[in-house]
N, C-alpha and C positions, 0 to 999 in steps of 0.2 A: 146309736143315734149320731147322726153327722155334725152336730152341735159342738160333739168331745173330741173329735178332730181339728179344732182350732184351736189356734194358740189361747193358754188361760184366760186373758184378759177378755178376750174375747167368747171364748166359752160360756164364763163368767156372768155375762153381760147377758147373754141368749139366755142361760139356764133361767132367770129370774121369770119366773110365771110358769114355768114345765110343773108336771107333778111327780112328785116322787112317788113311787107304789113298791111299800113294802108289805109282802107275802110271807106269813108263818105256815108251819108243818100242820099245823091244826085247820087249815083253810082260812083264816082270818086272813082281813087286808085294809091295811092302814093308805087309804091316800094324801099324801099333801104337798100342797103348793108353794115351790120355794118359791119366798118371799128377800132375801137375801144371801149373795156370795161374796166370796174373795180370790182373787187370784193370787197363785203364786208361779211364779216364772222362771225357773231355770238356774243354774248355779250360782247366775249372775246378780239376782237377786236375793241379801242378805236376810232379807223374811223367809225366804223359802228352806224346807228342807236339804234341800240338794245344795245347799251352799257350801258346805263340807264336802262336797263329791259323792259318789256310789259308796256311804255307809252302808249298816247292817238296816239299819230304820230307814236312811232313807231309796232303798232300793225298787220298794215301790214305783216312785215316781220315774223309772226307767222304763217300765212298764207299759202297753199298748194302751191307748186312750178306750178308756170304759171300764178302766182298771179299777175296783174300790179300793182306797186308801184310808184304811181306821187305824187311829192311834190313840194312846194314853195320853190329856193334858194333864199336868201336875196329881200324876197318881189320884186321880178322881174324872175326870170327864173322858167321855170316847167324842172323839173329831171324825166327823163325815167330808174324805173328798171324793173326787172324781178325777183320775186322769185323766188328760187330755194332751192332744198334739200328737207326735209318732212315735214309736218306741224309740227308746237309750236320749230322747229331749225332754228332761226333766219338769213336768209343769203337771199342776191339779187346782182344782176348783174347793174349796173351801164352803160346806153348805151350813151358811150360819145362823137359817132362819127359814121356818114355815110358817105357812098360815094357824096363826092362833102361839107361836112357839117360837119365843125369841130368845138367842142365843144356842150357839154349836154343842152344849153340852146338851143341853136340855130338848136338841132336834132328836139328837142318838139316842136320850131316854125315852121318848116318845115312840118313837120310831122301834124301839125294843132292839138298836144298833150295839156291838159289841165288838170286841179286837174278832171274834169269830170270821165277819166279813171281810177281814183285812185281806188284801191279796186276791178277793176271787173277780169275777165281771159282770158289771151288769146282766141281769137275766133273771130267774124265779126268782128268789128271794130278796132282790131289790133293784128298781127296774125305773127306766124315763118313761115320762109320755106327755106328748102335745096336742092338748086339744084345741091348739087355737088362739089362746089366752093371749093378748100380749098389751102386758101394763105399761106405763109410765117410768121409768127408771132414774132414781136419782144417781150417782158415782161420788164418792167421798174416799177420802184416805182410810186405806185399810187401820184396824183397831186392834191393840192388844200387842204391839209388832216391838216394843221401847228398845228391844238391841239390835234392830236393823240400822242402817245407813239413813240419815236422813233423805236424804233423797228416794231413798227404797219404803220411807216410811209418808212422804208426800204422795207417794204413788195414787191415782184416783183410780184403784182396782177393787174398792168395794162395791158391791152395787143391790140398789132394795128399790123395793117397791115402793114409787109414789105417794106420801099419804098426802090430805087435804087435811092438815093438821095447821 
């Protein structure tokens, strides 16, 4: 999908309304509509993985855009990204929310996501698609971020769906 060839922020910004369609071995297929991302952006940003350089963890994010990126948060949740942008220009898409399923832990439980998808690319067993969708987008400072740069933590790279709340 040409979406994950733009830089995070941007990426980001588009994914919101896409459906994610995750495929098990058994023929089961979960679809859902992300409803909120995050970006993160290159070494340069102290949220991001790649702030430390080409780590062991964060080697991923060197990786060709439509690369899945799964990790352990504090030895309990698995984090859904997405590369994006070109390979060896560190940046991913953070999926922190579907329809019905808020919060990045609980999209991966859902989803039946695991460190297993770490590394591999978009394709059978977890895949984009656009049908068209496209909501109202609010952008807020990313969450959860307290030992980035202040400036890195004003960033307005969250982005969710519209509510009429």
């Amino acid at each position: 999908m040409t979406i994950l060839t733009r830089p995070a922020p941007e990426a980001a910004e588009a994914l919101v309304g896409k459906l994610l369609v995750r495929r098990f071995p058994d023929g089961r297929e979960i679809r859902a509509r992300i409803t909120e991302t995050e970006a993160y952006f290159r070494e340069t940003d102290t949220a991001c993985h790649a702030r430390f350089g080409r780590t062991k963890r964060a080697e991923v994010l060197y990786h060709p855009a439509g690369t899945i990126y799964v990790y352990l948060c504090y030895g309990i949740h698995w984090m859904l990204n997405l590369v994006t942008g070109p390979e060896n220009d560190p940046q991913a898409v953070l999926i922190r929310g579907v329809e019905g399923v808020s919060g990045p832990g609980r999209v991966t439980k859902y989803l039946g996501i695991d460190g297993g998808l770490n590394d591999t690319r978009l394709g059978p067993a977890l895949d984009l698609e656009d049908d068209g969708v496209c909501p109202e987008i609010t952008r807020t400072p990313r969450i959860g971020i307290g030992y980035a740069s202040e400036e890195d933590q004003a960033r307005l790279w969250r982005f969710c769906i519209r509510t009429n709340v």
